[in-house]
Backbone bond lengths (Angstrom), bond angles and torsions (degrees), N, CA, C in turn:
res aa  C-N    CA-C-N  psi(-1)  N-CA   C-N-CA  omega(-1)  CA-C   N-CA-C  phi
1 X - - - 1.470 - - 1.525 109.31 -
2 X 1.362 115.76 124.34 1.900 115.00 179.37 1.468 102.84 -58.93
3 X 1.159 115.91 174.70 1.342 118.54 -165.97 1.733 94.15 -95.68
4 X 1.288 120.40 159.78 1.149 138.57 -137.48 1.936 109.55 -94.81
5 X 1.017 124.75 102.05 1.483 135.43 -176.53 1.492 124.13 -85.78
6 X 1.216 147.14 167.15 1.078 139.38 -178.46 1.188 121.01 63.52
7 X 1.521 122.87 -21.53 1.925 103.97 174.73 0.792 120.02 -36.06
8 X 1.565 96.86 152.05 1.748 122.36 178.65 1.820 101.09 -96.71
9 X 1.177 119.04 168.67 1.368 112.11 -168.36 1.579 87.61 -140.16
10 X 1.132 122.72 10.88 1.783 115.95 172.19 1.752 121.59 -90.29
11 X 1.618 106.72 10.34 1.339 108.67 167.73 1.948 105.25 83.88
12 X 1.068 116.70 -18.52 1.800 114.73 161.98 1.282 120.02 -14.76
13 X 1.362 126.79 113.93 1.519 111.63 -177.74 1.736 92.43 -71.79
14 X 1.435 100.49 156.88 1.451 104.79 175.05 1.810 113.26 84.48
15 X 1.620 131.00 2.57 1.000 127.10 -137.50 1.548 86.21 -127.52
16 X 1.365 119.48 -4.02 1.496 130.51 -153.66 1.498 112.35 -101.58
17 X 1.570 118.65 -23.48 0.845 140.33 -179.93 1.823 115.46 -59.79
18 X 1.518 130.23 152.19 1.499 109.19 166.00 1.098 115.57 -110.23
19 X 1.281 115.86 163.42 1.501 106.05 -164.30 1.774 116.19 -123.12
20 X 1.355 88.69 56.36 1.579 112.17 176.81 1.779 110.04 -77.43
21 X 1.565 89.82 125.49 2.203 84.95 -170.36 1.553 89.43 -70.98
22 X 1.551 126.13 154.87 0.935 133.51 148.17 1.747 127.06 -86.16
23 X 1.621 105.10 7.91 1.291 111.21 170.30 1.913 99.87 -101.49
24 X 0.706 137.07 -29.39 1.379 140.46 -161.35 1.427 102.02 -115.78
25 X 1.054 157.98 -82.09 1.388 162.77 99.74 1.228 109.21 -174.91
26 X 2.132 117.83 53.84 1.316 127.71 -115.60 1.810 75.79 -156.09
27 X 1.248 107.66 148.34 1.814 115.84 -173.95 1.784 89.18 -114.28
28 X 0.942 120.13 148.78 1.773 137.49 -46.89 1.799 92.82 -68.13
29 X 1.508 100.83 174.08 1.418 106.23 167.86 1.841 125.24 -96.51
30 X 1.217 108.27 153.11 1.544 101.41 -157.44 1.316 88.64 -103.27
31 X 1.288 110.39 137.82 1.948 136.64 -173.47 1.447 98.55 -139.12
32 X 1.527 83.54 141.83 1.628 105.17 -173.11 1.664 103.90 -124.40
33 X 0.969 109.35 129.32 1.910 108.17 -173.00 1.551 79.81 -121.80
34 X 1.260 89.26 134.53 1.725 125.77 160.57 1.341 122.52 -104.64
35 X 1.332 148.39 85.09 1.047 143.45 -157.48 1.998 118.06 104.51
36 X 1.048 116.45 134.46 1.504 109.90 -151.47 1.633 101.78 -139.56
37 X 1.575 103.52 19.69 1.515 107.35 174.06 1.388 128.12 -107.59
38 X 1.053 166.66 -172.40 1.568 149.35 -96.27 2.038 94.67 -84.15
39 X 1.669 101.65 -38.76 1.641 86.95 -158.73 1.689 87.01 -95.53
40 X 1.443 136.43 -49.49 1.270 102.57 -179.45 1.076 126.82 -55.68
41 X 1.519 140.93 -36.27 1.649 142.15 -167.80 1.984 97.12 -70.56
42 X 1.993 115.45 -15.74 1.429 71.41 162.52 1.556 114.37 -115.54
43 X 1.566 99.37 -3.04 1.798 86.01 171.90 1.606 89.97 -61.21
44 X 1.532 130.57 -62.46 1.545 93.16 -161.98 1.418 128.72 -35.27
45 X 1.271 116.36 -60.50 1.402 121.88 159.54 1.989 131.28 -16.03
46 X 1.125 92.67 -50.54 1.394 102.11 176.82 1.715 106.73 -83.39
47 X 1.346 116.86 -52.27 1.024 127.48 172.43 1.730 133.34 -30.73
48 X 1.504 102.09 -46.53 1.480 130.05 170.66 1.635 98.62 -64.55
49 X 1.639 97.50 -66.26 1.440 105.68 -138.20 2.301 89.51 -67.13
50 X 0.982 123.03 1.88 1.681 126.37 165.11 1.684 110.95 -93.37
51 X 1.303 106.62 10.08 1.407 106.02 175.18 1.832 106.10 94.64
52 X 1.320 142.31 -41.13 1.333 135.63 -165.22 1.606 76.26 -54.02
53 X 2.170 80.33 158.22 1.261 129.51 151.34 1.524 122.18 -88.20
54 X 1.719 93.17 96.08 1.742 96.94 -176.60 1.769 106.43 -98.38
55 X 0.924 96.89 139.69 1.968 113.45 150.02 1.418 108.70 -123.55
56 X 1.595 100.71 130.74 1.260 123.75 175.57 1.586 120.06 -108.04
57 X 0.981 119.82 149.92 1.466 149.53 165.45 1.388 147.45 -102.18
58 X 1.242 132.58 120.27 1.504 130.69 -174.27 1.764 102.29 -138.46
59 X 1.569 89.85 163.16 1.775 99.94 178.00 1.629 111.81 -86.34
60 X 1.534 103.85 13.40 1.425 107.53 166.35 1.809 134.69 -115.06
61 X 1.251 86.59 -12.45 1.315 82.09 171.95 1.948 103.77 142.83
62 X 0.900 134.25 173.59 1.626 120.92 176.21 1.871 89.10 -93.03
63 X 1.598 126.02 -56.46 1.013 117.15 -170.16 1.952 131.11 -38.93
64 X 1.925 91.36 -9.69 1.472 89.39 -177.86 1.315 87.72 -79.75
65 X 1.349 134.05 -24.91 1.822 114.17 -149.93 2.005 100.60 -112.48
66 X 1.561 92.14 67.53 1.264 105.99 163.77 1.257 146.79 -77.76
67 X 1.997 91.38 -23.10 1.431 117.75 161.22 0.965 145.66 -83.71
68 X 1.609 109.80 -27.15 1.210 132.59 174.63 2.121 110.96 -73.23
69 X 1.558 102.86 -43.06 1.376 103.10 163.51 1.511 133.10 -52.54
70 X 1.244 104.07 -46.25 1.806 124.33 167.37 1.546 100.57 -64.78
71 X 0.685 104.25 -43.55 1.921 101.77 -176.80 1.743 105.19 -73.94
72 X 1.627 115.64 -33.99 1.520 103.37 -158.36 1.836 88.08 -117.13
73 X 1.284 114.60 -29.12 1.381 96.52 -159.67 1.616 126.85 99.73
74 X 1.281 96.14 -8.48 1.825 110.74 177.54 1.325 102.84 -63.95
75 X 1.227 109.22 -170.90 1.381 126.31 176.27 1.567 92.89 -139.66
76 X 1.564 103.95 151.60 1.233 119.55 -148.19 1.948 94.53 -124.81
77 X 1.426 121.17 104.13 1.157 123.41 -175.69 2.020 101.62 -111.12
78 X 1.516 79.64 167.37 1.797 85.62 149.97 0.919 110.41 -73.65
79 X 1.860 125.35 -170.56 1.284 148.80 -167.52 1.830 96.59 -84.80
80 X 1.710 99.30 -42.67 1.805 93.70 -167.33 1.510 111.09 -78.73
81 X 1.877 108.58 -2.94 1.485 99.78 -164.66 1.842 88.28 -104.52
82 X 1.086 105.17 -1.59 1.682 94.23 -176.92 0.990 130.59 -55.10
83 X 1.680 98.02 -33.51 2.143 89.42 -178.52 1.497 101.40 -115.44
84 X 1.505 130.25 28.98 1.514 125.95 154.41 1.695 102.55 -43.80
85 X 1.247 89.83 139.63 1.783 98.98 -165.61 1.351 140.68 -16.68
86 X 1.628 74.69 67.66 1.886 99.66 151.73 1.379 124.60 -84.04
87 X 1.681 84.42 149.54 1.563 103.02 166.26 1.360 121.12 -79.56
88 X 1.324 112.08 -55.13 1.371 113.03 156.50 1.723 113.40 -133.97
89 X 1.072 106.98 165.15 1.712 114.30 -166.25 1.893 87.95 -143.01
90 X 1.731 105.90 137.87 0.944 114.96 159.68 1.430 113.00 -119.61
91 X 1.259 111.89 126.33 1.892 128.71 132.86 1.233 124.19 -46.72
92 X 1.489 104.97 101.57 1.395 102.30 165.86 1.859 114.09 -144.22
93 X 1.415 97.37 62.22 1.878 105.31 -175.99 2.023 90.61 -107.37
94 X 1.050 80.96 162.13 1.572 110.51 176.40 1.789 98.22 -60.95
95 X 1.511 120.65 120.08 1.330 120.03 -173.64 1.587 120.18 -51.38
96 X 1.214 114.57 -13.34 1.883 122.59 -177.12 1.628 89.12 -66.03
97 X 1.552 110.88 -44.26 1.832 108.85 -164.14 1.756 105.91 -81.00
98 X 1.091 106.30 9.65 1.346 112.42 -174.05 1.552 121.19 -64.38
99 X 1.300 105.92 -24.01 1.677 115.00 -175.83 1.130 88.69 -117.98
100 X 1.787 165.43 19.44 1.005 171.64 176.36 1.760 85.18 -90.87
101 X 1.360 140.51 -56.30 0.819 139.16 -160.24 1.234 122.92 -42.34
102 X 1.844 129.86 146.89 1.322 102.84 -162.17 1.885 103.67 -76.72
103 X 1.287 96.78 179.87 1.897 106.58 178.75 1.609 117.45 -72.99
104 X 1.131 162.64 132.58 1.193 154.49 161.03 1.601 102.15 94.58
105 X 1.466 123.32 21.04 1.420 103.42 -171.27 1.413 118.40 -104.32
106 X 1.399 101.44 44.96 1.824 125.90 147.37 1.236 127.88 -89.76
107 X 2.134 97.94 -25.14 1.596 95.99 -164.71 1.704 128.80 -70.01
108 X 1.016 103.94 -11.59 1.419 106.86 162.90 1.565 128.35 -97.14
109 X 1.416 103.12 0.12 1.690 102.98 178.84 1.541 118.70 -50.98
110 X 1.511 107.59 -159.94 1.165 94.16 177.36 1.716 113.05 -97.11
111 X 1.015 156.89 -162.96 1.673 157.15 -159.90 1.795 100.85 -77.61
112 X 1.765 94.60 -54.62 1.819 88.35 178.44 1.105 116.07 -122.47
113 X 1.289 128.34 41.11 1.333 140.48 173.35 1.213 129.07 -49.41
114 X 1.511 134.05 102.72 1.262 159.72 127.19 1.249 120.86 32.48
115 X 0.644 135.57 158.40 1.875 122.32 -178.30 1.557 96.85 179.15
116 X 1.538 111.72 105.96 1.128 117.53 -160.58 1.946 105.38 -126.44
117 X 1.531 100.84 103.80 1.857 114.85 -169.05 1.399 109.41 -71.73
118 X 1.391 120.71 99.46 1.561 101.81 177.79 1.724 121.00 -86.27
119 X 1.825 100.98 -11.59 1.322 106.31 -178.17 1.285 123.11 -69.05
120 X 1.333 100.99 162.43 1.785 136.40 170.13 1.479 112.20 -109.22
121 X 1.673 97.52 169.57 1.183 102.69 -164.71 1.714 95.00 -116.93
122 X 0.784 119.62 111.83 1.521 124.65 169.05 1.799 115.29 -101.42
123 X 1.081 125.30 112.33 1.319 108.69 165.88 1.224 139.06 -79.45
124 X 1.878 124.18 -22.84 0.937 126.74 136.61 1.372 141.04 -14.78
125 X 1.281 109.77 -41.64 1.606 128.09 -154.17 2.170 81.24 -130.98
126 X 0.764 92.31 -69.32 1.989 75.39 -172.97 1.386 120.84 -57.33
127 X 1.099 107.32 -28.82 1.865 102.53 -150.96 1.580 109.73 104.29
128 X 1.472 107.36 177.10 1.319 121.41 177.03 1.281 117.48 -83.47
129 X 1.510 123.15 114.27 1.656 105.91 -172.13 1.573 85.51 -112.56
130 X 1.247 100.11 130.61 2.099 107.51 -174.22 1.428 94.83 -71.68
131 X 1.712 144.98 -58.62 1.215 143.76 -137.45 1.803 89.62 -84.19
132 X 1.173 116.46 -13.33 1.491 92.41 -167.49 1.984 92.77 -114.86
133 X 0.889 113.62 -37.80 1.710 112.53 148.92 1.932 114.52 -30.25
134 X 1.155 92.51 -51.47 1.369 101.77 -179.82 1.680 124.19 -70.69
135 X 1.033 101.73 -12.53 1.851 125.87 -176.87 1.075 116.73 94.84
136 X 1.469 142.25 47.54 1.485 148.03 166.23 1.979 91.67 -100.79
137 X 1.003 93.42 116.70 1.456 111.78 167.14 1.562 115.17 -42.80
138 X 1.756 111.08 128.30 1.454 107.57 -176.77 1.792 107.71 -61.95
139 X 0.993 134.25 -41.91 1.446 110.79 -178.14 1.939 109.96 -96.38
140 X 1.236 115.66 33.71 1.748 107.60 146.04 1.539 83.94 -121.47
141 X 1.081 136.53 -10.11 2.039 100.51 156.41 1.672 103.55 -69.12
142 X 1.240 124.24 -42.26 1.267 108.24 -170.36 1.718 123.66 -72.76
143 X 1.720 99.22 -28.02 1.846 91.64 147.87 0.904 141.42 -54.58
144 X 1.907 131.35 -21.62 0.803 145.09 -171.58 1.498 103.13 -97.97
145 X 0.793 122.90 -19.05 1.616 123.23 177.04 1.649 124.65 -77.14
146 X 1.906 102.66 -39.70 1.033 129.89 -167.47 1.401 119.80 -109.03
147 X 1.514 98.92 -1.10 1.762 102.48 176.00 1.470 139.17 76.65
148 X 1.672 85.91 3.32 1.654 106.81 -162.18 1.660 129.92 -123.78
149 X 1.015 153.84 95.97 1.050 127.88 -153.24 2.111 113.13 -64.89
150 X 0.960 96.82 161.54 1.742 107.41 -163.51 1.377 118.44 -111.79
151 X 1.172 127.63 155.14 1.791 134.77 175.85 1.786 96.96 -132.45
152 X 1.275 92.26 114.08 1.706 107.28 -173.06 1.878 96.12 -98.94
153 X 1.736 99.88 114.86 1.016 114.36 170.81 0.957 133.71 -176.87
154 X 1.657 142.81 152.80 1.893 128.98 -147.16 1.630 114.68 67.83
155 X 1.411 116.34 -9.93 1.465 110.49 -176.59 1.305 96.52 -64.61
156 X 1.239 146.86 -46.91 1.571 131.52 176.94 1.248 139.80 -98.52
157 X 1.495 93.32 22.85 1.067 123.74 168.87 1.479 127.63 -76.60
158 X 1.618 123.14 129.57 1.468 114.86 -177.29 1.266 113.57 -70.77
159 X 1.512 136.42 130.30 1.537 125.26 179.08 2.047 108.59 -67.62
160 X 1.366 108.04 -9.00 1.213 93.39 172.22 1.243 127.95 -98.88
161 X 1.408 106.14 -7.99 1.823 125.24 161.66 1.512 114.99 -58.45
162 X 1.537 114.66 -44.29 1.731 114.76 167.83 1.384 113.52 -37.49
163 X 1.797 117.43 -45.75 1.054 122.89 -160.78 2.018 110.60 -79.14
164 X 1.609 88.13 -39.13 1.995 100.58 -160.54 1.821 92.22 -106.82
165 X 1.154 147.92 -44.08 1.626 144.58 -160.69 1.651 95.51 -87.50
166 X 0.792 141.19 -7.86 1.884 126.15 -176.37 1.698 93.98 -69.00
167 X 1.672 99.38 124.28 1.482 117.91 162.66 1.486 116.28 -117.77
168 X 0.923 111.69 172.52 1.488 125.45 172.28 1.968 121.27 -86.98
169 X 1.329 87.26 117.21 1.907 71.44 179.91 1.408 115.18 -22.65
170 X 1.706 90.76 159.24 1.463 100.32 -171.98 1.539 131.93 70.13
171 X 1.528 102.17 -18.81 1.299 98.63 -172.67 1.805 110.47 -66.16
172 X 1.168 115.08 154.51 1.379 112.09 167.28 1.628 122.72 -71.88
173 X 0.769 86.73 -24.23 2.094 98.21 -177.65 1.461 97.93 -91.30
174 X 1.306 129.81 -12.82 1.548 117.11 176.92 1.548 121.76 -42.16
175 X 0.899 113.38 127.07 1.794 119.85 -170.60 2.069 89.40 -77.97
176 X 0.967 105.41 152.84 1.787 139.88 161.05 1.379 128.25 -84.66
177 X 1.304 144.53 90.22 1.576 133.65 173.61 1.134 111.59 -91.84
178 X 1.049 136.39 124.16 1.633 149.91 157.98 1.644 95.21 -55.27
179 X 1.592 102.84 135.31 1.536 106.96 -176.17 1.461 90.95 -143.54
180 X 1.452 123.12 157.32 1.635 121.90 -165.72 1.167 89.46 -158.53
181 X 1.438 119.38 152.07 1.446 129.69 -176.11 1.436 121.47 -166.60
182 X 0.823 143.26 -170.74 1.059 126.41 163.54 2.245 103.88 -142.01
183 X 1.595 104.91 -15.70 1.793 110.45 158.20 1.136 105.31 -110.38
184 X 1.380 96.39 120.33 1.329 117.74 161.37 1.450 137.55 -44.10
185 X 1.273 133.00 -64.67 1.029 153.94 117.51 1.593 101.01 11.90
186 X 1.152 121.52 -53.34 1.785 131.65 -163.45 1.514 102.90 -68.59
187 X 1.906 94.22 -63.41 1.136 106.24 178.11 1.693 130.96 -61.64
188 X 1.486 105.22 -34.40 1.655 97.30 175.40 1.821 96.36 -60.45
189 X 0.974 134.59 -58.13 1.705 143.00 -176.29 1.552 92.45 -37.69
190 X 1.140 121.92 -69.39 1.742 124.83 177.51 1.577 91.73 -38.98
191 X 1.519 117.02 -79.15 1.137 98.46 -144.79 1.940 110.91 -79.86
192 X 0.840 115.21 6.34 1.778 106.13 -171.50 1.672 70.62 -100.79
193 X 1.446 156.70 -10.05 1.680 128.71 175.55 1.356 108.56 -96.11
194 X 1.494 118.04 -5.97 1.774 130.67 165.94 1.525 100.98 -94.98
195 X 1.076 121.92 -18.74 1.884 109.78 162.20 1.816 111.27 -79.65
196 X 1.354 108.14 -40.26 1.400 107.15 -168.02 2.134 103.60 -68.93
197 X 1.660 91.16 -21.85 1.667 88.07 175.52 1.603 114.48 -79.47
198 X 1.352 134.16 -11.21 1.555 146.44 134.46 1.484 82.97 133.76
199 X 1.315 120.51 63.40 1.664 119.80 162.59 1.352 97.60 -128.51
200 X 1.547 117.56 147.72 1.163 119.92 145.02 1.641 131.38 -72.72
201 X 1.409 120.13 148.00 1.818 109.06 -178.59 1.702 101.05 -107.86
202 X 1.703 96.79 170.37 1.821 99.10 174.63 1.523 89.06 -156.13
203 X 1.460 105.44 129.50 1.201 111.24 -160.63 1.650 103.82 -89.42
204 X 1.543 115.77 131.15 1.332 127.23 -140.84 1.827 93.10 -123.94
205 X 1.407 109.77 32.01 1.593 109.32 162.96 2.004 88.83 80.70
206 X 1.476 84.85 -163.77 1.362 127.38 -165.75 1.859 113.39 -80.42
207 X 0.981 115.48 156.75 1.366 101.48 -173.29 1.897 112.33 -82.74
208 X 0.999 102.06 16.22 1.677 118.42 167.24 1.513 121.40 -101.58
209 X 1.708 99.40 -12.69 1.286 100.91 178.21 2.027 112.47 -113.28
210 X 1.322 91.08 20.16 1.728 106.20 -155.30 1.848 92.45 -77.62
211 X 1.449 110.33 3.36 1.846 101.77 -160.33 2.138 90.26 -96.01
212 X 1.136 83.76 5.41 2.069 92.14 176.50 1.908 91.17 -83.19
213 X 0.985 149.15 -5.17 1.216 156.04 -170.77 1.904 107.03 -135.64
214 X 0.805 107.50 12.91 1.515 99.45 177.94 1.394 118.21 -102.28
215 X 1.100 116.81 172.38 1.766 112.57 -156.86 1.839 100.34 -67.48
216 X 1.091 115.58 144.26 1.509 142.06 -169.10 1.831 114.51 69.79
217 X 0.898 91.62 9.64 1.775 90.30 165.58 1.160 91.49 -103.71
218 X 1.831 94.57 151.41 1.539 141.38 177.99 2.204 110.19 -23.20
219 X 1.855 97.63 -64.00 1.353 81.42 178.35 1.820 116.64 -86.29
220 X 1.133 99.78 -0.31 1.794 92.38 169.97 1.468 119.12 -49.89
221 X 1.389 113.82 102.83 1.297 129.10 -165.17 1.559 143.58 68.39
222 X 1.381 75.93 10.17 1.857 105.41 172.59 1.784 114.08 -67.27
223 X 1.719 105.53 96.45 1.536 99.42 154.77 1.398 132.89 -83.74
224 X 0.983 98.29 107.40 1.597 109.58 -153.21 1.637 113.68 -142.07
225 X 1.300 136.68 156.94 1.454 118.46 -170.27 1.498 92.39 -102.75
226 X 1.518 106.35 -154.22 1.898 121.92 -154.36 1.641 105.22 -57.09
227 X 1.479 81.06 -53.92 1.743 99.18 -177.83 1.296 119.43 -45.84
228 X 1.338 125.19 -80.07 1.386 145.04 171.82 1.435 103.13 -48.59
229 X 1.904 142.66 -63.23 1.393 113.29 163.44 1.981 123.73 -36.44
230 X 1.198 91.95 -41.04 1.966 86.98 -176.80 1.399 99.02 -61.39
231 X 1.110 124.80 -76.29 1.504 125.03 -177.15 1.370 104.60 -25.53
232 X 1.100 134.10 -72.48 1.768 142.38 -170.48 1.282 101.94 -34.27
233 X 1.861 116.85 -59.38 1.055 121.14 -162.23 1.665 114.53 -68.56
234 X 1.628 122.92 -28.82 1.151 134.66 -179.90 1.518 106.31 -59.20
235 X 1.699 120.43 -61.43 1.404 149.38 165.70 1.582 109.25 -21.47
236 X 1.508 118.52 -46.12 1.587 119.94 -155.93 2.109 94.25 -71.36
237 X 1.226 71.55 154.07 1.796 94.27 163.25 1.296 120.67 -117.11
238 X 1.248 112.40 132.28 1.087 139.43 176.38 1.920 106.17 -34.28
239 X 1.369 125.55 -51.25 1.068 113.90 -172.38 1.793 128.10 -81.06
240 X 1.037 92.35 157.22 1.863 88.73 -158.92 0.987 95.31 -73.47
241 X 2.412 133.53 119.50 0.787 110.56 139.02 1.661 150.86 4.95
242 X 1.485 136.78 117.24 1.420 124.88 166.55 1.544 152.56 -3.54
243 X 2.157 76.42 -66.94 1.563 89.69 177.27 1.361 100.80 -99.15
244 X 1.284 151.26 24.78 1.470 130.50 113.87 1.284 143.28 -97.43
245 X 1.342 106.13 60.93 1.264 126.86 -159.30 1.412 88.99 -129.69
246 X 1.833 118.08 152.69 1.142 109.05 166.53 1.560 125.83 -81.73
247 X 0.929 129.58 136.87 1.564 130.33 -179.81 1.283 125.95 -58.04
């Protein structure tokens, strides 16, 4: 690992980390946020404030996210300019907007770029999606939508925990994210940029096995450390909770 660039010297838990891409081997790494509501506006937030180069995204336009730039320092794109050469780019819209997305908007990423699913499946709020009713896992419908393969992680995550739970290795209170993938390569990149945000990861299988983390299983929204996320994740059943089920 090169020796460590960008520290902050104001004592930030989480701030200690360097923020060398391990896809590029290039200071800071370039992140693309798709979506600019409770959990992207604070990974941007966190994201910036560790030194990456973020561009953000919304289904309204960059001119709505005037505040969030002045506040973080991002740069404020469309949806199709978000992952122009990224390292990694996160998804994080409500799954109905999921095929809303524009077409080809990998082709300019960077060569092995990351693609990190924070969504859920709500039916309330989406509609009825039959293939994932049917048991196809919510983020390989969203590969299949988006053309891309995916790293499922933060979906049960509180967006205000990004901001208040980041510890420092070792800590005992360090929170756990279940991360699922099915490239490797993707996922160590996912998970060493969810350590540098002061979480620990536990690797949660294949992206066929990512529905052990989906809303009404055990670790869905579980702050909890390594141990107790693995356990959760072992614990879940296969069948979809009730109330996310379509009616």
């Amino acid at each position: 690992m090169p020796p460590a660039r960008n520290r902050r010297a104001d004592g930030e838990v989480g701030a200690w980390h360097d923020t060398w891409s391990p896809i590029s081997g290039r200071y800071p790494m370039k992140i693309g946020i798709i979506g600019a509501g409770n959990i992207g506006g604070n990974l941007t937030r966190r994201l910036t404030a560790l030194g990456h180069d973020v561009a953000v995204a919304n289904s309204r336009g960059p001119g709505t996210l005037a505040a969030l730039v002045e506040e973080t320092g991002a740069t404020a794109v469309t949806a199709a300019e978000a992952a122009r050469g990224a390292e990694v780019v996160v998804v994080t819209v409500p799954l109905k907007a999921v095929p809303d997305l524009p077409s080809g908007l990998f082709d300019e990423a960077a060569r092995d770029v990351a693609v990190i699913d924070t969504g859920n499946y709500y039916p309330q709020r989406d509609g009825r999606i039959d293939p994932i009713e049917q048991g196809t896992t919510e983020s390989r419908w969203t590969e299949q939508r988006i053309g891309h393969p995916v790293i499922k992680a933060f979906n049960g995550t509180g967006a205000q925990d990004l901001l208040d739970k980041p510890r420092p290795q070792g800590d005992p209170e360090r929170i756990a994210v279940p991360v699922a993938g099915d490239d490797e390569v993707a996922k160590k990149t996912v998970r060493e940029l969810i350590d540098q945000l002061g979480f620990d990861t536990v690797d949660a299988g294949g992206i066929d096995e990512s529905w052990r983390q989906q809303p009404g299983t055990p670790v869905y929204g579980l702050r909890a450390g390594i141990a107790e996320v693995t356990k959760a994740l072992a614990e879940a059943s296969r069948e979809r909770p009730r109330d996310f089920r379509a009616q």
